[in-house]
Predicted model as a PDB file, atoms N, CA, C, CB and O in Angstrom, pLDDT in the B-factor column:
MODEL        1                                                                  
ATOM      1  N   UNK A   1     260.334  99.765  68.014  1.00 53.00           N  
ATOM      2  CA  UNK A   1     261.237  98.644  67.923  1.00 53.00           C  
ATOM      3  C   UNK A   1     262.658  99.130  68.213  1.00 53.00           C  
ATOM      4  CB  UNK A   1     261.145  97.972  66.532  1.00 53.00           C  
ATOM      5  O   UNK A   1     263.087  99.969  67.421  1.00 53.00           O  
ATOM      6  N   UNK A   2     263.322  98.815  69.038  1.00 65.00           N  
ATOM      7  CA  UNK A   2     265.005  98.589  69.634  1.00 65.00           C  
ATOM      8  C   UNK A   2     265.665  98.111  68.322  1.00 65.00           C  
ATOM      9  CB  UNK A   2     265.267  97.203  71.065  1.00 65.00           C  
ATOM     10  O   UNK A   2     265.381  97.062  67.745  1.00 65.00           O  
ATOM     11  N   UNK A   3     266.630  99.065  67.906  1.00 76.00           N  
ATOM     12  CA  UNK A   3     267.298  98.790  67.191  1.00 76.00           C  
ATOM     13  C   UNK A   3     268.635  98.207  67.986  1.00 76.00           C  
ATOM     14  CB  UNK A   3     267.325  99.816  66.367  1.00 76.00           C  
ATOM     15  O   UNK A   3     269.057  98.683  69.040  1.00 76.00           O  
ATOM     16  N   UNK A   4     269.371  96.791  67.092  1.00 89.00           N  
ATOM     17  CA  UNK A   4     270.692  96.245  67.920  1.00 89.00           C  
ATOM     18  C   UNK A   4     271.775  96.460  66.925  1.00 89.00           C  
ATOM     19  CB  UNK A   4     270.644  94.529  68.418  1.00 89.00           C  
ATOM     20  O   UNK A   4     271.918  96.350  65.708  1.00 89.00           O  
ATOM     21  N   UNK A   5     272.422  96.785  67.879  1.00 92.00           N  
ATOM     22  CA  UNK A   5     274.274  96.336  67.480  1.00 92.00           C  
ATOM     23  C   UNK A   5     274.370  95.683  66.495  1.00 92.00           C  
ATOM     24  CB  UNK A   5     275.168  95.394  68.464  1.00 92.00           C  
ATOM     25  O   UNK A   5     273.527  94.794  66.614  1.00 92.00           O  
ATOM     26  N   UNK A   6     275.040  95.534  65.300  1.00 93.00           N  
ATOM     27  CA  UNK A   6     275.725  94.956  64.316  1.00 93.00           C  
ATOM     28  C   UNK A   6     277.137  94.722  64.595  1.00 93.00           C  
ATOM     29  CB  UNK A   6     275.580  95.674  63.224  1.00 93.00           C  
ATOM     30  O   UNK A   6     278.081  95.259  64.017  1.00 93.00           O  
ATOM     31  N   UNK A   7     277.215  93.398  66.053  1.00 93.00           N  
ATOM     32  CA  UNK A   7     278.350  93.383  66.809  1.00 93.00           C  
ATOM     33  C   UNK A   7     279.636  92.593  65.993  1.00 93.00           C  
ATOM     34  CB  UNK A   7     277.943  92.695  68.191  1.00 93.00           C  
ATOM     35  O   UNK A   7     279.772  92.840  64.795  1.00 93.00           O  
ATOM     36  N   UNK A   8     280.265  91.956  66.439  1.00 94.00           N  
ATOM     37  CA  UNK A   8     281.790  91.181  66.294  1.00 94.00           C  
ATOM     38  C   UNK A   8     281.066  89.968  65.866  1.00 94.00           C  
ATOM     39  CB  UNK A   8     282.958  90.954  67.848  1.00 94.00           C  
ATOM     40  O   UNK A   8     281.394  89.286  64.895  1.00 94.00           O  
ATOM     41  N   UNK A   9     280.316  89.795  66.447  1.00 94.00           N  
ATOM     42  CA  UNK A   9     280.487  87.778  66.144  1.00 94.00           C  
ATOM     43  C   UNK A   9     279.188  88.210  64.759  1.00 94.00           C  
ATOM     44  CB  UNK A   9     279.581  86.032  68.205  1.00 94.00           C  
ATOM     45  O   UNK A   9     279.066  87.463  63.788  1.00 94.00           O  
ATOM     46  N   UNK A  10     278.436  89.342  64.899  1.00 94.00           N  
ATOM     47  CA  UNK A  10     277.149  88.966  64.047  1.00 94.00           C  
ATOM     48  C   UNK A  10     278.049  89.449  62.714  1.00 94.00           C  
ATOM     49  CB  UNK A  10     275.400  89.938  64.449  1.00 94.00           C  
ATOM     50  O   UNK A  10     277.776  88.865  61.665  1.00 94.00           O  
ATOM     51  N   UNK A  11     278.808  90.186  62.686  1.00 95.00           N  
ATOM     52  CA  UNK A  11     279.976  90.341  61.232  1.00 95.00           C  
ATOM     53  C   UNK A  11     280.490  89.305  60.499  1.00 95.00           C  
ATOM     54  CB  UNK A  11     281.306  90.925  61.555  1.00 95.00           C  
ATOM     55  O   UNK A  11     280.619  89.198  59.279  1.00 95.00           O  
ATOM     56  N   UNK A  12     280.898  88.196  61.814  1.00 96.00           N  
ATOM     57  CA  UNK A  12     281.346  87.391  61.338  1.00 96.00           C  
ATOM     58  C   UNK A  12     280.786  86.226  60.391  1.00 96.00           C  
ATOM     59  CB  UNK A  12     281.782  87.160  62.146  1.00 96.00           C  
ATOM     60  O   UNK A  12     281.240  85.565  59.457  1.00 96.00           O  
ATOM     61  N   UNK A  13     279.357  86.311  61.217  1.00 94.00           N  
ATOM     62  CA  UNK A  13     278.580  85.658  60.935  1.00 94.00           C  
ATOM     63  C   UNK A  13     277.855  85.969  59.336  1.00 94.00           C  
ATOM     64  CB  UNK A  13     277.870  85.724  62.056  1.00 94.00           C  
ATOM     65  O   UNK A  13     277.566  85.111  58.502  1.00 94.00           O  
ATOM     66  N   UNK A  14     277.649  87.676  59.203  1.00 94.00           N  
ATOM     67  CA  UNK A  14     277.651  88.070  57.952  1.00 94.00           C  
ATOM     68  C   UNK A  14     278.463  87.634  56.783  1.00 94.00           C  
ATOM     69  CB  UNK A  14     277.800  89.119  58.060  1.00 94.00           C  
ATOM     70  O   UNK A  14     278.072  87.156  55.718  1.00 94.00           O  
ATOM     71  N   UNK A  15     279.657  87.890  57.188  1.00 95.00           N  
ATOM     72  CA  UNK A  15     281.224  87.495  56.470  1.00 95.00           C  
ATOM     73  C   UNK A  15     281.219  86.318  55.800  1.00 95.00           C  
ATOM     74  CB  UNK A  15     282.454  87.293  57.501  1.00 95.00           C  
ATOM     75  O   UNK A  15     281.422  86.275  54.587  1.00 95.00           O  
ATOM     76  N   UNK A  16     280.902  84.866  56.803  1.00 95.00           N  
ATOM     77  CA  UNK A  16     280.912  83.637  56.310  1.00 95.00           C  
ATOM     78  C   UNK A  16     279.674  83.509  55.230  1.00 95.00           C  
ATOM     79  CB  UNK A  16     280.850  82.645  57.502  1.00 95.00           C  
ATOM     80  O   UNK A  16     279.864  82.831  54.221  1.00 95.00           O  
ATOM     81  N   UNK A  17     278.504  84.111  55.424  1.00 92.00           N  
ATOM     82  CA  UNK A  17     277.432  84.174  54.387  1.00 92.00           C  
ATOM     83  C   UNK A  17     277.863  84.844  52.898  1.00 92.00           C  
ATOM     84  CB  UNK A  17     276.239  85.040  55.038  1.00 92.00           C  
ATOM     85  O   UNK A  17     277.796  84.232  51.832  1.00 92.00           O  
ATOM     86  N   UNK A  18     278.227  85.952  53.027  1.00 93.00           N  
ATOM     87  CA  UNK A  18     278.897  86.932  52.307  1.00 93.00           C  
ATOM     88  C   UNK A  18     279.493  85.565  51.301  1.00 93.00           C  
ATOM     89  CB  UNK A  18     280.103  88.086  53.315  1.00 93.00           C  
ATOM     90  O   UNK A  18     278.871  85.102  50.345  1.00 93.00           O  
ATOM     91  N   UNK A  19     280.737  85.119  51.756  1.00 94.00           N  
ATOM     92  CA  UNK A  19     281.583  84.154  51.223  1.00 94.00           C  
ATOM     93  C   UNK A  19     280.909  82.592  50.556  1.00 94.00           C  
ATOM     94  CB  UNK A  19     282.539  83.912  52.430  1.00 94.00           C  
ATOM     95  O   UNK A  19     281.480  81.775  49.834  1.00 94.00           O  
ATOM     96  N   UNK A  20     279.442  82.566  51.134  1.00 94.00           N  
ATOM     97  CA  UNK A  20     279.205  81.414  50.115  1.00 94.00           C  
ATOM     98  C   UNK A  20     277.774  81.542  49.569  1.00 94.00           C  
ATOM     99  CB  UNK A  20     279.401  79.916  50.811  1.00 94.00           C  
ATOM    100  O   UNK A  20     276.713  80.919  49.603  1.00 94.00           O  
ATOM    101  N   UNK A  21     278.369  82.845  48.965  1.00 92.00           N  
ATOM    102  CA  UNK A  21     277.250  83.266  47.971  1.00 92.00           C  
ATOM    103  C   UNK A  21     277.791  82.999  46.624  1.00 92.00           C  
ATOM    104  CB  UNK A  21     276.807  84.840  48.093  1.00 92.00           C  
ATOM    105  O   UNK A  21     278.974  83.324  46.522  1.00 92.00           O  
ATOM    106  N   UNK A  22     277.215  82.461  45.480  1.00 92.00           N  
ATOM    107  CA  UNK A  22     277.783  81.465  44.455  1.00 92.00           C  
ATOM    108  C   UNK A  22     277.495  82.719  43.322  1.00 92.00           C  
ATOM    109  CB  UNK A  22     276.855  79.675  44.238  1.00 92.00           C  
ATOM    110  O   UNK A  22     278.328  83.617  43.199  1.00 92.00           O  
ATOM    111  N   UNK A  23     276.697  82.705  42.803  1.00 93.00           N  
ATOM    112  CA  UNK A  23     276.218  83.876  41.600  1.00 93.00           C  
ATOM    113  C   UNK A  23     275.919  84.880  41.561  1.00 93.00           C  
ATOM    114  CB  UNK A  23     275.431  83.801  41.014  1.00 93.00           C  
ATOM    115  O   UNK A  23     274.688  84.889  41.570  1.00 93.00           O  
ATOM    116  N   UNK A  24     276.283  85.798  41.521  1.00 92.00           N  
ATOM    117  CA  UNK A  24     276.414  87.843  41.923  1.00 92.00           C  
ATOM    118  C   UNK A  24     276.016  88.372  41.189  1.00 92.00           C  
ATOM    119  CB  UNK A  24     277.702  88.756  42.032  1.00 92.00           C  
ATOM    120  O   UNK A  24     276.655  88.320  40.138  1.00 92.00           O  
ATOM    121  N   UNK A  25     274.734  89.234  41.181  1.00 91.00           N  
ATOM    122  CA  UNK A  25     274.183  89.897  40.368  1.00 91.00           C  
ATOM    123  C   UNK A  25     275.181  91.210  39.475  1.00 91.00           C  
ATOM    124  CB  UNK A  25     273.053  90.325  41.197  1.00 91.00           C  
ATOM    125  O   UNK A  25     275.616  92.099  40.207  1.00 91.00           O  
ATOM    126  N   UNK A  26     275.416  91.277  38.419  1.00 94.00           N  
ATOM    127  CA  UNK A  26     276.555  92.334  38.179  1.00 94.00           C  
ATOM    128  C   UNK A  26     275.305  93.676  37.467  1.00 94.00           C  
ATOM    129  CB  UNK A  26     278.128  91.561  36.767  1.00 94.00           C  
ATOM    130  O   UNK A  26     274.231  93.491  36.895  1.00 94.00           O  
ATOM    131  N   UNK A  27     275.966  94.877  37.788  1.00 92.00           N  
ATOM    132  CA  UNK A  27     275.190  96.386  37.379  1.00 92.00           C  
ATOM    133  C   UNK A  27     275.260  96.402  36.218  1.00 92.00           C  
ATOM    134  CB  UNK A  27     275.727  97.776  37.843  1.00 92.00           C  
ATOM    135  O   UNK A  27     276.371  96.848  35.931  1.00 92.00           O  
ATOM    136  N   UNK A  28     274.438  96.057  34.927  1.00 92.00           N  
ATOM    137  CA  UNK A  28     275.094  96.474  33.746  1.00 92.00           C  
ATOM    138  C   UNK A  28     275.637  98.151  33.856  1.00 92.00           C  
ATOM    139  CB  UNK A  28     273.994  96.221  32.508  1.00 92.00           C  
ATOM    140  O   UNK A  28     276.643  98.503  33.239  1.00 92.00           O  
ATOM    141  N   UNK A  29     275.080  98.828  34.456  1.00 91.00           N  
ATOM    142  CA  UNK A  29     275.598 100.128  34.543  1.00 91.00           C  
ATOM    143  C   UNK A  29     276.964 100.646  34.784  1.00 91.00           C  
ATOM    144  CB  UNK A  29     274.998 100.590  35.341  1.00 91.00           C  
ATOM    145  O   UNK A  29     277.506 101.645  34.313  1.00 91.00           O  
ATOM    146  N   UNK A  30     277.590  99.396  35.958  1.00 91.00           N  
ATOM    147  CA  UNK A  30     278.928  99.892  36.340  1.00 91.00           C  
ATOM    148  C   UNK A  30     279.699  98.896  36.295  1.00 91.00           C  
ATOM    149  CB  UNK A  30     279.063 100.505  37.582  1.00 91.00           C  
ATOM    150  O   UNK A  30     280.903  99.148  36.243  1.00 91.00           O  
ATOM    151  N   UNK A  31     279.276  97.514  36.301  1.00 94.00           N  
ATOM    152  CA  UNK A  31     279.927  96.554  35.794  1.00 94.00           C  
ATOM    153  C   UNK A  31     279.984  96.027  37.709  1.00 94.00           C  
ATOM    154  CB  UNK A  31     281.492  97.036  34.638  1.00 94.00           C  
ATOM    155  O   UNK A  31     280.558  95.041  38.172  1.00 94.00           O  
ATOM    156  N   UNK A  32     279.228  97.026  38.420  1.00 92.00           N  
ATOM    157  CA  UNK A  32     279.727  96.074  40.200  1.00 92.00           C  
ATOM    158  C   UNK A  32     279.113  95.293  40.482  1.00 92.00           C  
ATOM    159  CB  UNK A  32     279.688  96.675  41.627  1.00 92.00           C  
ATOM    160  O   UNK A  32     278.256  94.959  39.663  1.00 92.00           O  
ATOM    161  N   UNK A  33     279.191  94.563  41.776  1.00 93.00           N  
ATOM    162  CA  UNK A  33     278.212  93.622  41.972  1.00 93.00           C  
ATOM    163  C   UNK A  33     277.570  94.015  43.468  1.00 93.00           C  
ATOM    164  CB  UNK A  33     278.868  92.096  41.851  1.00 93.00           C  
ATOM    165  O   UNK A  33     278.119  94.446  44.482  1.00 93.00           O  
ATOM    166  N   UNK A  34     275.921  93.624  43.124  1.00 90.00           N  
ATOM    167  CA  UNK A  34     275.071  93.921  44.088  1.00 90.00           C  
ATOM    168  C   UNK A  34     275.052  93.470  45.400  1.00 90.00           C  
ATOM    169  CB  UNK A  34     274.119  93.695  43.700  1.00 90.00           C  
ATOM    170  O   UNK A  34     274.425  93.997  46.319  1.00 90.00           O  
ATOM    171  N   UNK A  35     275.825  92.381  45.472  1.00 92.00           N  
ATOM    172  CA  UNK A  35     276.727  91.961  46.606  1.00 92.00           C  
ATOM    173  C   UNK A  35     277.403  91.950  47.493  1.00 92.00           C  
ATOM    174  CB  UNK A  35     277.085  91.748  46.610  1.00 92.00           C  
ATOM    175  O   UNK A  35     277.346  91.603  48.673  1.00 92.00           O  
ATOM    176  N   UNK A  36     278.409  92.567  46.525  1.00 93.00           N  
ATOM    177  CA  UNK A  36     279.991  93.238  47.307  1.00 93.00           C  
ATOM    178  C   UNK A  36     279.228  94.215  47.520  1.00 93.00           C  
ATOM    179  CB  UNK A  36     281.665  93.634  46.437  1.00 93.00           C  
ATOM    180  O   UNK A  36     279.097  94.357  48.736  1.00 93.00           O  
ATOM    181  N   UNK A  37     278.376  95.330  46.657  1.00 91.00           N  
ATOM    182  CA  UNK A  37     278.071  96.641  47.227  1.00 91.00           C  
ATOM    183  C   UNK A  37     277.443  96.596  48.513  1.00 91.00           C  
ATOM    184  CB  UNK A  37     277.239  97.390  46.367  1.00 91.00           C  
ATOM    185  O   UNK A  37     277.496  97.543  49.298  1.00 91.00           O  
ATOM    186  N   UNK A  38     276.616  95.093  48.842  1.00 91.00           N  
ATOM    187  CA  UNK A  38     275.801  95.357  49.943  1.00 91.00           C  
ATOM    188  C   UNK A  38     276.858  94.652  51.089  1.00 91.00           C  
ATOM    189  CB  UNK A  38     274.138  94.666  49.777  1.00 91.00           C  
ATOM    190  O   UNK A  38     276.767  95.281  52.143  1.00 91.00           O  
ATOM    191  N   UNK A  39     277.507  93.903  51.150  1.00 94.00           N  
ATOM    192  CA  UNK A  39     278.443  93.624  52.031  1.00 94.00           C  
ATOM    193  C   UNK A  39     279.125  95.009  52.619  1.00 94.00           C  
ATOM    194  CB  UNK A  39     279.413  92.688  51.347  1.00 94.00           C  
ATOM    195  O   UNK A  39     279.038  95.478  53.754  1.00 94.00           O  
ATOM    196  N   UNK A  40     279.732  95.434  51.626  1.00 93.00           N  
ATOM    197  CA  UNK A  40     280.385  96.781  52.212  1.00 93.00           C  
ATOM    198  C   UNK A  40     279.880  97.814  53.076  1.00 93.00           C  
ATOM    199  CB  UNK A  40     280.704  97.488  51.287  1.00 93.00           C  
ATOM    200  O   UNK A  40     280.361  98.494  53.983  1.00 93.00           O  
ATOM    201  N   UNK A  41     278.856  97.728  52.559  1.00 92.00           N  
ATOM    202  CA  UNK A  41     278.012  98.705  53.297  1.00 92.00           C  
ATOM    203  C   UNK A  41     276.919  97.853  54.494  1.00 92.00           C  
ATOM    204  CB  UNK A  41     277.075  99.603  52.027  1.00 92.00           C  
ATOM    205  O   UNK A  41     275.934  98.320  55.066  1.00 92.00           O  
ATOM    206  N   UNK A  42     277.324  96.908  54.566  1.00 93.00           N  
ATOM    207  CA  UNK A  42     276.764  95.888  55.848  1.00 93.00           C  
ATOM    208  C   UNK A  42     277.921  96.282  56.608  1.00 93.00           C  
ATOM    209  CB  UNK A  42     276.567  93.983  55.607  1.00 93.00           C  
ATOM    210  O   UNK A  42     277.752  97.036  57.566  1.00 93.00           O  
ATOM    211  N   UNK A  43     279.143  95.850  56.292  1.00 95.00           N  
ATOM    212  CA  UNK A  43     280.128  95.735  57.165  1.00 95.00           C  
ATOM    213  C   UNK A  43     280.498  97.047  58.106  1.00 95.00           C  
ATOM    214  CB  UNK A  43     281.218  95.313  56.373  1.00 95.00           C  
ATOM    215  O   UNK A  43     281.144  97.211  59.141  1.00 95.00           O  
ATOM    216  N   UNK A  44     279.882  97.746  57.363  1.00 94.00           N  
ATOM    217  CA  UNK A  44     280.176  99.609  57.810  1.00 94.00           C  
ATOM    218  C   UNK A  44     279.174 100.027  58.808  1.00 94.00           C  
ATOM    219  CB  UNK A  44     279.912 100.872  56.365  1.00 94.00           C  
ATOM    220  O   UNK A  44     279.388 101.098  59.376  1.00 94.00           O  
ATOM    221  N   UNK A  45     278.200  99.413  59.090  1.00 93.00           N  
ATOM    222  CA  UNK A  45     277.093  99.385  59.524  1.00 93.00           C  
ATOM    223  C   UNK A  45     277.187  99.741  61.569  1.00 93.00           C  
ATOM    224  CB  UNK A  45     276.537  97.835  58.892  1.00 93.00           C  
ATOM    225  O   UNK A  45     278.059  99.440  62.385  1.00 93.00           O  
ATOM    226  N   UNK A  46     276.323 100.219  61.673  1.00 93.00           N  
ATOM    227  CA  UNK A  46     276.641 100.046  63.486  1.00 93.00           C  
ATOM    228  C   UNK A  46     275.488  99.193  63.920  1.00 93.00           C  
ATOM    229  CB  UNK A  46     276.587 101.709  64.557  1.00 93.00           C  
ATOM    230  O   UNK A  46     275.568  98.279  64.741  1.00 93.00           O  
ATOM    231  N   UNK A  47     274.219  99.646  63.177  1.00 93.00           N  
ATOM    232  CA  UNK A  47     273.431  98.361  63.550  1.00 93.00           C  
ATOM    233  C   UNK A  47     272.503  97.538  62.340  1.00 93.00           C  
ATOM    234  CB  UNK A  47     272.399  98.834  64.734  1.00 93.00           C  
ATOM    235  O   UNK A  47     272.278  97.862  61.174  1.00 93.00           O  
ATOM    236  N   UNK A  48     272.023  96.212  63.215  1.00 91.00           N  
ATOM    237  CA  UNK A  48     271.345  95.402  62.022  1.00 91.00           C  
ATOM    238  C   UNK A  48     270.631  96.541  61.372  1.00 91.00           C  
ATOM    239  CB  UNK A  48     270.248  94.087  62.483  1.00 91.00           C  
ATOM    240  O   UNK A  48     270.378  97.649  61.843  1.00 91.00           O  
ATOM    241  N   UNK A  49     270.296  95.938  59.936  1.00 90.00           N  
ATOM    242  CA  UNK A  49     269.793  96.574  58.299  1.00 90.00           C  
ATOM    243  C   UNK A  49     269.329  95.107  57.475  1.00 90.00           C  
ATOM    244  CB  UNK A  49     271.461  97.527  57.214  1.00 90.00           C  
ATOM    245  O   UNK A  49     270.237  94.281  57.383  1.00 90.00           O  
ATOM    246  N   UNK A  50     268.261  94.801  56.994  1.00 87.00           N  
ATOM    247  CA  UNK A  50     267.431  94.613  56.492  1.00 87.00           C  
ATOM    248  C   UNK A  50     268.648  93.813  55.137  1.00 87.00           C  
ATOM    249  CB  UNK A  50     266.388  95.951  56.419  1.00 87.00           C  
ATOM    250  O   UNK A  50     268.415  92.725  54.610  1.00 87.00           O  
ATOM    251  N   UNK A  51     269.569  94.461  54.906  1.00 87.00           N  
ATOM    252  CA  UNK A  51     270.876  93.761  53.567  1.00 87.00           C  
ATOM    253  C   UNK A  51     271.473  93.396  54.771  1.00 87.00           C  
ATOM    254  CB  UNK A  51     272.072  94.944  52.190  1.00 87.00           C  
ATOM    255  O   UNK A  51     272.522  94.040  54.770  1.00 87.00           O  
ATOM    256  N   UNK A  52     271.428  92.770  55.756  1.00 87.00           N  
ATOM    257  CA  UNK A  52     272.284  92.098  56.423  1.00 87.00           C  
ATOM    258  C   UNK A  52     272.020  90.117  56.076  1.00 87.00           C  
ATOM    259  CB  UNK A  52     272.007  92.717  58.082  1.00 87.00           C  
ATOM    260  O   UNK A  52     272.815  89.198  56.274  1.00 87.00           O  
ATOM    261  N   UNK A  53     270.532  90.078  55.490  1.00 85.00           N  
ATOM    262  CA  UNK A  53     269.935  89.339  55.506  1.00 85.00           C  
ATOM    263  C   UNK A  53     270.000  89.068  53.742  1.00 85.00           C  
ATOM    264  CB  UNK A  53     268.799  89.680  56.346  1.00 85.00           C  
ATOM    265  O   UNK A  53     269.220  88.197  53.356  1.00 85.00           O  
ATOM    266  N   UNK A  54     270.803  89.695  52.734  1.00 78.00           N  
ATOM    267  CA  UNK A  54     270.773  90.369  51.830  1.00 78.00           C  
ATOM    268  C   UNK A  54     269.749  90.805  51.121  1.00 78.00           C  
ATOM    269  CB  UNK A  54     271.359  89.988  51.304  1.00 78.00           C  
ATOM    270  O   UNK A  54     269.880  90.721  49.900  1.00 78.00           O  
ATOM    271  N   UNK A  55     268.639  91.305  51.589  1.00 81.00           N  
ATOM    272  CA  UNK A  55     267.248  91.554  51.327  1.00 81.00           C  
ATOM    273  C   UNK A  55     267.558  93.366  50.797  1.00 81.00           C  
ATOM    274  CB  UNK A  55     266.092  91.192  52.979  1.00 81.00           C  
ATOM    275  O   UNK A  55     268.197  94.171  51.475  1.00 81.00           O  
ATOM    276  N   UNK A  56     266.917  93.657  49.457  1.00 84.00           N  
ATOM    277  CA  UNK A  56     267.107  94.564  49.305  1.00 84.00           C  
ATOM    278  C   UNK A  56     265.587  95.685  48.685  1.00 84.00           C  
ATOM    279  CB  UNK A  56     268.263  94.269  48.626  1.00 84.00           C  
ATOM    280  O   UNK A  56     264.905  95.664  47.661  1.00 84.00           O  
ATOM    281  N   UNK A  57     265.590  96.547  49.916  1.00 87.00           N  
ATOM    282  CA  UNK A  57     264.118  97.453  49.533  1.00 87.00           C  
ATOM    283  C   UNK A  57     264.289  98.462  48.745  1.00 87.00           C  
ATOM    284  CB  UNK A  57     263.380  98.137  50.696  1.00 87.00           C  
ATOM    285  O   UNK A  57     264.511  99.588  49.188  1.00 87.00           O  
ATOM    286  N   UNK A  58     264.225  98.247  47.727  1.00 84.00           N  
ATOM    287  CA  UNK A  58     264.164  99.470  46.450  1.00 84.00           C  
ATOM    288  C   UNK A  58     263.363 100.830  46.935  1.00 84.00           C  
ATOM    289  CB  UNK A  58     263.204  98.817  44.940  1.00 84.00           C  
ATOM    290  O   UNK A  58     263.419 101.883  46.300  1.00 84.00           O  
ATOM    291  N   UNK A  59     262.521 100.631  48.298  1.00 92.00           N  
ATOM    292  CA  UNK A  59     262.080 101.901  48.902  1.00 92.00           C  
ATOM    293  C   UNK A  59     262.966 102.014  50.035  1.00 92.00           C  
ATOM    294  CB  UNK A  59     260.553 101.959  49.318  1.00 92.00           C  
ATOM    295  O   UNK A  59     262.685 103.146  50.428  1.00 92.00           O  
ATOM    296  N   UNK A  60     263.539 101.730  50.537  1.00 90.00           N  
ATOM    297  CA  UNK A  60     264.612 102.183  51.009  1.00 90.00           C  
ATOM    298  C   UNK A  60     265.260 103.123  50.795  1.00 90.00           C  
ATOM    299  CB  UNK A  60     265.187 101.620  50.975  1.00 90.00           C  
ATOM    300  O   UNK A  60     266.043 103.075  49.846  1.00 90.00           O  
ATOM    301  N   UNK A  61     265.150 104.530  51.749  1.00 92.00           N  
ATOM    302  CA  UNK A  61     265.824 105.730  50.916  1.00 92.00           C  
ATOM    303  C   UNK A  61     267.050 105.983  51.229  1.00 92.00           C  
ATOM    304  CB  UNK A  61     265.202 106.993  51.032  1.00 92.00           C  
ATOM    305  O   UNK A  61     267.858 106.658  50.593  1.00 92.00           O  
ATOM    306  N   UNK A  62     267.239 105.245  52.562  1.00 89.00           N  
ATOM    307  CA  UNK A  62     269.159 105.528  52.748  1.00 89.00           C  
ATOM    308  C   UNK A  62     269.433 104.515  51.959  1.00 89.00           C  
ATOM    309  CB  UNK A  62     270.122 105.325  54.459  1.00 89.00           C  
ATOM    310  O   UNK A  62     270.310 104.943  51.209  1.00 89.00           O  
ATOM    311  N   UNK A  63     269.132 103.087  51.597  1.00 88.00           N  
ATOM    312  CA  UNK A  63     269.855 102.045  51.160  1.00 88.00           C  
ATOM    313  C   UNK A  63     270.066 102.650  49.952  1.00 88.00           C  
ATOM    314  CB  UNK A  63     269.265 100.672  51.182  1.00 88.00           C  
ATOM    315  O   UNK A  63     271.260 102.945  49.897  1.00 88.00           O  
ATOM    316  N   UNK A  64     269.258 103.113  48.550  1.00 89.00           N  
ATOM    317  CA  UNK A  64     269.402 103.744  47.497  1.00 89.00           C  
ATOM    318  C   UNK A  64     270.080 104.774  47.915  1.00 89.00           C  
ATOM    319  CB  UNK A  64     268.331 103.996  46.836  1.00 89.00           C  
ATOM    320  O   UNK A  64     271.153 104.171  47.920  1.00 89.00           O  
ATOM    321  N   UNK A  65     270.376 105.864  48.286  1.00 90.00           N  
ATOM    322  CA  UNK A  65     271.414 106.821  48.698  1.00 90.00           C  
ATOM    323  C   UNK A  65     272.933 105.870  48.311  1.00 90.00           C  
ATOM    324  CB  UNK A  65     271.171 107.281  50.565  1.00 90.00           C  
ATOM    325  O   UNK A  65     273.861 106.368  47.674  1.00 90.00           O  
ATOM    326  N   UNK A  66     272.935 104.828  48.694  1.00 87.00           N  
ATOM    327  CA  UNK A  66     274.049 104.316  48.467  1.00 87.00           C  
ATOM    328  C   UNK A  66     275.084 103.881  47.093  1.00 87.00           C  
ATOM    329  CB  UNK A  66     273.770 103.506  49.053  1.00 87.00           C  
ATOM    330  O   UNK A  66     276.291 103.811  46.859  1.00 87.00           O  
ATOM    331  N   UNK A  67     274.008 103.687  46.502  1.00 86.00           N  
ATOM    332  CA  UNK A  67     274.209 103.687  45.315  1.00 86.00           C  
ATOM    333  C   UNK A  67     273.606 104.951  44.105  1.00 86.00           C  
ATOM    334  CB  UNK A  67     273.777 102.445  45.147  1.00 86.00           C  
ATOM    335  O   UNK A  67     272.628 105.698  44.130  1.00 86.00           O  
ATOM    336  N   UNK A  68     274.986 104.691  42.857  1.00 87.00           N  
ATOM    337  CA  UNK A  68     274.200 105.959  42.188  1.00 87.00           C  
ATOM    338  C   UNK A  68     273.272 105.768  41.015  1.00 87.00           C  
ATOM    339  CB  UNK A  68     275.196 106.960  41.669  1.00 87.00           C  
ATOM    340  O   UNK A  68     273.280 104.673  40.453  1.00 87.00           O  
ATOM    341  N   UNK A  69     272.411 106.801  40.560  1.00 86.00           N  
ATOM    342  CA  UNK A  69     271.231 107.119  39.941  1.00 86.00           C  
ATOM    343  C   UNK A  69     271.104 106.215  38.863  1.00 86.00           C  
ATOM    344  CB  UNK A  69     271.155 108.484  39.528  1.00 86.00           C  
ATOM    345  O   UNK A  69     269.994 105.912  38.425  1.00 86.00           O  
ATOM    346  N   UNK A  70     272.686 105.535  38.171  1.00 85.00           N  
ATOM    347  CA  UNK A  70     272.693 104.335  37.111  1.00 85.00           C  
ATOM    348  C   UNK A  70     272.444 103.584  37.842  1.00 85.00           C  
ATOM    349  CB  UNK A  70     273.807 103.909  36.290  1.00 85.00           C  
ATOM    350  O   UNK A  70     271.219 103.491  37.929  1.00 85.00           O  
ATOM    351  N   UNK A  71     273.005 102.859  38.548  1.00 83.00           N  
ATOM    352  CA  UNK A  71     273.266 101.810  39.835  1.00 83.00           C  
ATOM    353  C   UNK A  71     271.389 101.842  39.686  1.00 83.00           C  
ATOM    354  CB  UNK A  71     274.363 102.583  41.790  1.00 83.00           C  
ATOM    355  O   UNK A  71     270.697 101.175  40.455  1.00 83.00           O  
TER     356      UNK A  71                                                      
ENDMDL                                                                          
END                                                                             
């Protein structure tokens, strides 16, 4: 499978989703939210990822890399 670009307009397109997301899961661990953490690390992105969609695979070993061992 061809991995694509995580271009200009598909950011944007992230961005506006990002923004009307209503209730944010918060870490009791760190007090962050599972959200913003995955936005950020969407936005940083060079290509589509699986949290672009905000879908998150707990087997995912780079996505967990991202967060720490409380997290």
């Amino acid at each position: 499978m061809k991995s694509r670009l995580f271009n200009v307009k598909a950011k944007a397109s992230f961005q506006r989703r990002y923004k009307s997301i209503g209730r944010k899961w918060e870490l009791s661990s760190s007090g962050k939210f599972v959200e913003d953490l995955l936005f950020y690390i969407g936005m940083n992105c060079e290509y589509y990822h699986p949290l672009h969609s905000v879908m998150v695979d707990c087997d995912d070993k780079w996505l967990a890399s991202q967060f720490t061992a409380k997290e």
